[in-house]
Each structure stands twice: as C-alpha cells, then as structure tokens.
N, C-alpha and C positions, 0 to 999 in steps of 0.2 A: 504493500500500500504506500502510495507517495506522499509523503509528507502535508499535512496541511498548511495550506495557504496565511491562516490566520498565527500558526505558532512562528512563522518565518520570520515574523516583524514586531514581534511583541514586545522583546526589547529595546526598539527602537523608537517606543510614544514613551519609556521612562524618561520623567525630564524633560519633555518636550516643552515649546511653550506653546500655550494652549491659541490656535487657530495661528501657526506660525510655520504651516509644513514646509516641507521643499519640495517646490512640483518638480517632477522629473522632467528632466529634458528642456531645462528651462521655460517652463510653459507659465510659468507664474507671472512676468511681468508682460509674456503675450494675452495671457488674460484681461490681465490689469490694463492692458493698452483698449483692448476689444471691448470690453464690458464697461469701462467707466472708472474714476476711481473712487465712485460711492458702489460700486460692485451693483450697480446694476438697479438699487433700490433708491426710494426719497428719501431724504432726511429724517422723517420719523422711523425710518426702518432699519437704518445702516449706520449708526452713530460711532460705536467701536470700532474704528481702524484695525485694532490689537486683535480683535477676533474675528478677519474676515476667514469666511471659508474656503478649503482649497477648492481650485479649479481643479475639472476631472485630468486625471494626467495621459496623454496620449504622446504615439511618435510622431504626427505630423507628418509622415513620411507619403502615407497614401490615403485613401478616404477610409477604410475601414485598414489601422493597423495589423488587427486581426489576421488578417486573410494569410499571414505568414506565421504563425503561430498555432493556430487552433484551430479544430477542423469540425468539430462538434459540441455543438450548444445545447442544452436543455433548460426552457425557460417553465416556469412552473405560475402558472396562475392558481389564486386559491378562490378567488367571488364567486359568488352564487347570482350576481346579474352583472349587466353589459354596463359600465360607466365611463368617464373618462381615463382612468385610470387602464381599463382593459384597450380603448382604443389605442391608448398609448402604445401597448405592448402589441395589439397586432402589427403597428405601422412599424416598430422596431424588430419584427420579427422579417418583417416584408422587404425590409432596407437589408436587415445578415443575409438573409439569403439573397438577394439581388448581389450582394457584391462579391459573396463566394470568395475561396472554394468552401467555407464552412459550411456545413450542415446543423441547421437548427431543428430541432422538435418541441414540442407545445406539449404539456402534461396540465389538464384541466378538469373540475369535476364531470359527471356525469347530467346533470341538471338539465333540463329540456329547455329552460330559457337561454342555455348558452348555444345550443343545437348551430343557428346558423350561423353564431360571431365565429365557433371554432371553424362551423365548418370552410367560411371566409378564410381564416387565419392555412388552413388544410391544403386549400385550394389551389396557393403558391408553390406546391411541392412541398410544405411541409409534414414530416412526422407528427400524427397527434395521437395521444394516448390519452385516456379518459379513465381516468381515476378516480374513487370518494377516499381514500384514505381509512377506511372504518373498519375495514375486514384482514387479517394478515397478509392477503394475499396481495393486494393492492398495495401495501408498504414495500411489500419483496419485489411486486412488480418498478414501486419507483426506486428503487434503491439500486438496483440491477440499471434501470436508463441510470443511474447519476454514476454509478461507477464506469458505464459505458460512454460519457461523456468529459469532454474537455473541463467544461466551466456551468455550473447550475448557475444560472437565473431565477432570485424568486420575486415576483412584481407582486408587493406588499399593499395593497389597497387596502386595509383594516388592520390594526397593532394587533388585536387580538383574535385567537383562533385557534384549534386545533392543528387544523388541516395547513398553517404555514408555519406554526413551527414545529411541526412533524419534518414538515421535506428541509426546514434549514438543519436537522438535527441528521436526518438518514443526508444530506449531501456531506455532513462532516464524516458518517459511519464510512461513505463512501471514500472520503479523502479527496475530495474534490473543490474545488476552486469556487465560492462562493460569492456572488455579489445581489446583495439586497436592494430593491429600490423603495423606498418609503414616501410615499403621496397622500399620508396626512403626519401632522403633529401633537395630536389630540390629547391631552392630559387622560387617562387610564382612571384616574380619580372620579374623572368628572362620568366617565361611561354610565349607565343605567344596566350596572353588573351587582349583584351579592354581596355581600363582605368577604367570603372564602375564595371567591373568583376573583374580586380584586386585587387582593392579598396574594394570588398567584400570578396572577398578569401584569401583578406589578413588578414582580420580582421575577418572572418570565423575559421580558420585553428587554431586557437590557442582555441577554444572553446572543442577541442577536450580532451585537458590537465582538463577542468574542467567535459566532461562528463564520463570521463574513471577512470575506477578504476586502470587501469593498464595504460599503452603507451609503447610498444613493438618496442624496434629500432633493425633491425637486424645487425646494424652493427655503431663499437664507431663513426663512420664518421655521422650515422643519427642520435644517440642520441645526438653528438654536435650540430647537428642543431637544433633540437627538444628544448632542455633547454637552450644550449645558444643566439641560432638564434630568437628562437620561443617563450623564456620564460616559458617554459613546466617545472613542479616540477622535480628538480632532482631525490625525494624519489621514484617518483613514476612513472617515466621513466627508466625503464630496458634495458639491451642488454642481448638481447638471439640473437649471431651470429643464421643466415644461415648453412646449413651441407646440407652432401650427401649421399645418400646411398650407404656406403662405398662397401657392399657384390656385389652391381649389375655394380658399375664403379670398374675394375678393367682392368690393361693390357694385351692385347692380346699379342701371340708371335704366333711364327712355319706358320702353314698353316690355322691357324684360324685368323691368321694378316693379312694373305696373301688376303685369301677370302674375310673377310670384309671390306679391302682396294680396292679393285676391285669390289663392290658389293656400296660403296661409290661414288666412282670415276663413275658406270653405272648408277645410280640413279642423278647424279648431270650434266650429259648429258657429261661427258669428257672423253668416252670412254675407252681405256687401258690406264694402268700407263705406261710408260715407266721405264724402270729398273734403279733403287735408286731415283726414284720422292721424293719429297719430298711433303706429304698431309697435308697443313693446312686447320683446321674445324675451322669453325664458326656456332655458337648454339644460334639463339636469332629472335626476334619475328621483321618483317621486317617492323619496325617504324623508326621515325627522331631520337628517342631516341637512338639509337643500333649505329648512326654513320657508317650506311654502305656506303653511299658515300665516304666516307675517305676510307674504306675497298678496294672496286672496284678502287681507285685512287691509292692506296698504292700497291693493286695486279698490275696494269699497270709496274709501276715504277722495282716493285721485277721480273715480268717475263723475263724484260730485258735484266738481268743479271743474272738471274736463270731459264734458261727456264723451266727446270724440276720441280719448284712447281708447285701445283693445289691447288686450293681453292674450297671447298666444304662448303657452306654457306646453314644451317639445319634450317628451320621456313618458319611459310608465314603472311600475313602481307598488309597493303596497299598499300606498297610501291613496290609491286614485279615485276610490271610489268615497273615502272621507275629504277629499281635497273637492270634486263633484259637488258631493253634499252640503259642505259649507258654501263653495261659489253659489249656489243655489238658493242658498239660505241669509247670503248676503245681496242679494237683488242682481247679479253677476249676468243671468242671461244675457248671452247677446255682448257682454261687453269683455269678458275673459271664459276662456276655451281650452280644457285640454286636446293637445291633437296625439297625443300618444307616438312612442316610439316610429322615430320614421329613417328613411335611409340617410347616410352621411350627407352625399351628393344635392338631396333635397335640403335637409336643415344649413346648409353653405348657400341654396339658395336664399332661404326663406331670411334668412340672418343679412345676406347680402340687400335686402329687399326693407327689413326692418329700421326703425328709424332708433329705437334704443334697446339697452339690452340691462335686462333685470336679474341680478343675483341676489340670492335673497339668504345665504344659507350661515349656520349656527360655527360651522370649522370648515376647512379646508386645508390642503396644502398648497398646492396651486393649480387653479381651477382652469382644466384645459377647454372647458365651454367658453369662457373669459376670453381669453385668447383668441381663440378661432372669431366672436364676435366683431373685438374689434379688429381684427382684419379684415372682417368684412365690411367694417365703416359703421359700425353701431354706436354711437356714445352711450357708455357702461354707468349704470348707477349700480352699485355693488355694496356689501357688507364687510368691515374692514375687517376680517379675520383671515387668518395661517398668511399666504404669501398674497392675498389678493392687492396688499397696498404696494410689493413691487410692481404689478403688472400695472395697475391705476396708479400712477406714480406722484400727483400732485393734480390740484383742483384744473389744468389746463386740460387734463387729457378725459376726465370722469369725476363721477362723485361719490365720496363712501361714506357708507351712515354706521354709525350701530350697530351690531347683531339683534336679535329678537327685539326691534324696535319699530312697527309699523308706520307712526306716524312720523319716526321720523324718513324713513323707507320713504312714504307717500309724499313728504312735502319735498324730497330731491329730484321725485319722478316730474310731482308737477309743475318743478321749476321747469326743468327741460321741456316740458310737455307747452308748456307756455310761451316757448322761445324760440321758433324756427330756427334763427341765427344761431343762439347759443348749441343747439344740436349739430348743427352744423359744423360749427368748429370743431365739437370735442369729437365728434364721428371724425373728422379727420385729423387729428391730434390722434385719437386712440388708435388709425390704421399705422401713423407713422410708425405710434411706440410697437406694437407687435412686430410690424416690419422690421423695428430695425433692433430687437432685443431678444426677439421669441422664435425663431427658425428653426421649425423641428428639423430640420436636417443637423442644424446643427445641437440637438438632444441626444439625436439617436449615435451622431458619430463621436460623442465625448463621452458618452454610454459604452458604445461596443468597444471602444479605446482602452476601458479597465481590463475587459477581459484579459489581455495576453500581459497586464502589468503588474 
C-alpha cells in the first residue's frame, strides 16, 4: 500500500504561520497579480492581509497538469438531489475527461432523482457506479474503485453524513490521494441535529483536514471557517472560488428577451407580462437552506407597491408544495410562480431575459446560481451570508440585506424595482464582476491542478 498523501506533509504545517503557505511553483504572487490584492473580496470580507488563503497550487505548464501524472480519477458525490454544488462537479468531471488521457468515474447514490444528472454526467464516457453505502457490499465495492484509482475526489455539499465520511475514510483504507471540496461553511452547532449527533459531527468534521490531501473551500468565507473555525491546516486548505460558464450565461436583448420573458413568466403559471413588468428569478433547490419563506414574504410586501413585478422561483425540492401553499395564502397568484426544475440551457435563458435576480437563503458557500445570474446581466439582491458578499462585492455591483429578514429583503427588491436606471447599471456592473472574477474554467483547472500535487 502507498503511502498516504496526508502523512507526507504533516510535518510541514508545525510552525507554520497561519495562512502564510508557499505556493508551489511560485504561483502565489501570480495569484496575487490575477485576483487582486484584497484577494478577490470587499473590504468587509478581506480585512486580514496575514491570513489570506492559499491559491490552488498548479504547474502552469498545460491546461490540465494532470494529464502527465495521473491516469485515473474517482470523484464521489454523496447528495440525494441535483444542486449547485453537483452541477459543479458534472462540469468538472466533463472538462478531466475532455482533456485526457485520465480516466474519471462518478460513484453516486442510487436515488431516482439523481437518474438523469448521472446519467448526463455517464454520457461523456464516463464510468458510473451507483452506490448507497449501507450494505457491506457496496463499501467493498467502493473501496476496490479507490484503490483502483489515482486520486479520490469527494465533492462535499453537506458537513454532515454518513455516506461522505465513509468514502473519505475507505479512500484512506485504500491509500489513496484524497482531495475534499467543501461548498458550505455552516457552523455544525447551529444544524437542526440531536445533542449525541452533534457531539459526533462535531468532533467528526475536522477528521476531514487529517484525511485529505487537499481541502477545497470555494469561497474565503469557507476557508475561514475551515482553518479558523474548524482548525483545518492553512497549507493545505485552498480556495479555488466557484465560476460560471461565462459562453452559455450571457444577456439577452431584442425579441429573444422578449420571448424568453414570456416563455418564463408561462412556465411559472403567471401568465402574460404586462408591459415594463419587472421579472425577478430565483434559481435554487426548494430546501430550508434557500430561505424561500422570507422570498414569498418579501414578494407579499414588494407586490404592494409594485404590482408589476413577478417572481419566477426555478428548482424543486421538499418544500414545494409548502412554498405553493403559502404563495397562495399570501394573495401571490399570478404575481410569483414556481416553475420547477428545468434544463441548464433554458434557466441561462430565462436569467438572461430576467431583469433581477433574488437570493434569499439562511448559509451558503458560494452560491453558483449567483454567479451564472449575473453573467447573464441580472442585478442581484442577495443575503449576505458564507461567500455571497465576495461575488456582490460592494453597493455598485448588487444589494445585500440580512439573512431571514423579509422586509428588509422586500425594501432592496423594491428599490430596484422602482429604478429602470439603477437596474440597469448594477445588471451590468454585476456581468462585468463575474466576467472578470468567476471563470469556471478557471475553477475547474486550479481544481484538477491539486490532483498530481
């Protein structure tokens, strides 16, 4: 068995000083040149010089260093639905194998909601194996792919769970090269867990820093939690931001705004726009986490005095039919709509076509609906938690209110709502910042970069 990745450098964080690493290959002050020297955040978010995070360390040599190094990837998803965080991981799955010669495979549960993202994720030539981790057999089966592979992949979307730290424990059994990517920062405390589940998840969660070769925070709001919250090695906790696919979020204009405004608005059950509506989209999977409660109270409060918005609310979720119910029960017909999970390709229109874009939710890491919006030229009213205040980076680009605070939610919507001009701007403030901060390309390749380091 080869050595583990994680004991090779253990030595190496004694003494360190805390967010002080040395990027390999000199890439630290190529960071520092590319990203800014507030690293990419506002002033409220990036204050400590002394503890910026390291940049992912890569050779720069080709697009995917990889391709000389490793030949076999095994990424492991653990969700039980489709969110940002899985889109993440098909499009980085989609990019390894584009750039070969590695071979990636997909290990994912069994769940019938996930049916077509895997079978999507499949479809590229990839390997998928379809696991629930519950039975022996299914451990032996994933322990056998991790020893069969170069480098485990586990794309961490929830701290807490069985089924992810089972595979970060059987990729160590295996002796295998681990790299975690973590897409929330969510205090464990604060969960709606037990007191003996907490008290294990809380003393779980940090085992993660000692099985991982890597630990991937997508945004400085979860690497702070990670090393400073969680005790996680600075060296070897990275930020590689979240990005978008800048080519496929792009704004519509003329009569292709027209149509996929009206093609929005019919899919979300609100029938015709009336003339200069104003459409805010919401893009997010319909959990407690998303803070659509606050959304449906905030819509109440803005229709009052702006009849002519609509609210078009894109995902689906456990909550859909209490989220229904309330909009219902808030006098909502007709003025906010869910239109239930729809394909990529459509919601890049539908976003492209929208005039703002409403995040509503209680935590995040960094919220890759955010992103995709304003590159499509949406001016973003958001909720200032986990990394959302790097992407909305000060009052030029969006506006951010409170968590669980509707009115104050409602009185940001209706400023915008009330401003042609002021939309105007921040929709294209907010394309510039994604264009020129959030490049999933370059996620994916400061991502596949750790692998071979």
């Amino acid at each position: 068995m080869e050595r583990h990745a994680g004991d090779e450098h253990a030595e190496a964080d004694d003494g360190a000083a805390p967010g002080q690493p040395e990027a390999p290959g000199g890439q630290e002050q190529e960071e520092k040149g590319r990203r800014g020297p507030d690293d990419g955040g506002h002033e409220g978010h990036d204050t400590n010089q002394r503890s910026r995070p390291p940049a992912a360390p890569h050779r720069g040599l080709d697009r995917f260093w990889i391709i000389r190094r490793i030949r076999r990837i095994l990424y492991v998803s653990h969700s039980k639905e489709v969110g940002g965080a899985e889109l993440y991981l098909a499009g980085l799955i989609r990019s390894v194998a584009a750039a070969g010669p590695a071979a990636p495979a997909l290990v994912c549960r069994r769940d019938a909601v996930l049916d077509e993202w895997a079978a999507r994720v499949a479809s590229g030539g990839v390997a998928l194996h379809r696991l629930d981790l519950t039975a022996p057999g299914d451990c032996l089966a994933l322990l056998r792919l991790a020893r069969g592979a170069d480098v485990v992949h586990l794309n961490l979307a929830f701290p807490v769970g069985r089924y992810q730290l089972l595979s970060a424990l059987l990729a160590r059994l295996a002796g295998r090269r681990l790299v975690v990517t973590h897409h929330l920062g969510v205090d464990i405390a604060g969960l709606p867990l037990g007191a003996p589940a907490r008290r294990f998840w809380t003393a779980a969660f940090p085992l993660y820093d000692r099985l991982a070769r890597w630990n991937v925070a997508c945004s400085r709001a979860v690497w702070d939690h990670l090393v400073r919250g969680c005790g996680y090695s600075a060296r070897r906790t990275v930020l590689v931001r979240n990005g978008a696919d800048l080519d496929r979020f792009q704004p519509l204009a003329g009569a292709d705004r027209a149509e996929a405004r009206a093609e929005a608005a019919e899919a979300a059950g609100l029938g015709s726009l009336p003339p200069g509506a104003v459409l805010a989209c919401t893009v997010a999977r319909l959990s407690v986490q998303k803070g659509l409660a606050d959304l449906v109270d905030a819509a109440r409060i803005v229709v009052a005095d702006h009849p002519d918005v609509r609210f078009v609310v894109v995902g689906d979720g456990e909550l859909r039919e209490e989220l229904a119910a309330r909009a219902a029960a808030a006098g909502l017909a007709g003025r906010l709509g869910l239109a239930g999970a729809r394909p990529q390709a459509q919601v890049a229109r539908w976003l492209g076509a929208a005039d703002l874009f409403v995040l509503s939710s209680h935590f995040e890491g960094m919220p890759l609906a955010l992103i995709e919006a304003m590159a499509a030229g949406c001016a973003p009213v958001a909720t200032d938690v986990g990394g959302v205040g790097e992407v909305v980076d000060g009052p030029l680009v969006g506006r951010l209110v409170p968590p669980r605070d509707p009115v104050a939610l409602a009185a940001a919507i209706g400023e915008l709502a009330a401003d042609a001009d002021l939309r105007g701007r921040l929709g294209c403030a907010a394309s510039e910042r994604a264009r020129g901060a959030f490049d999933v390309r370059d996620t994916y390749r400061e991502t596949a970069g750790l692998y071979g380091v």
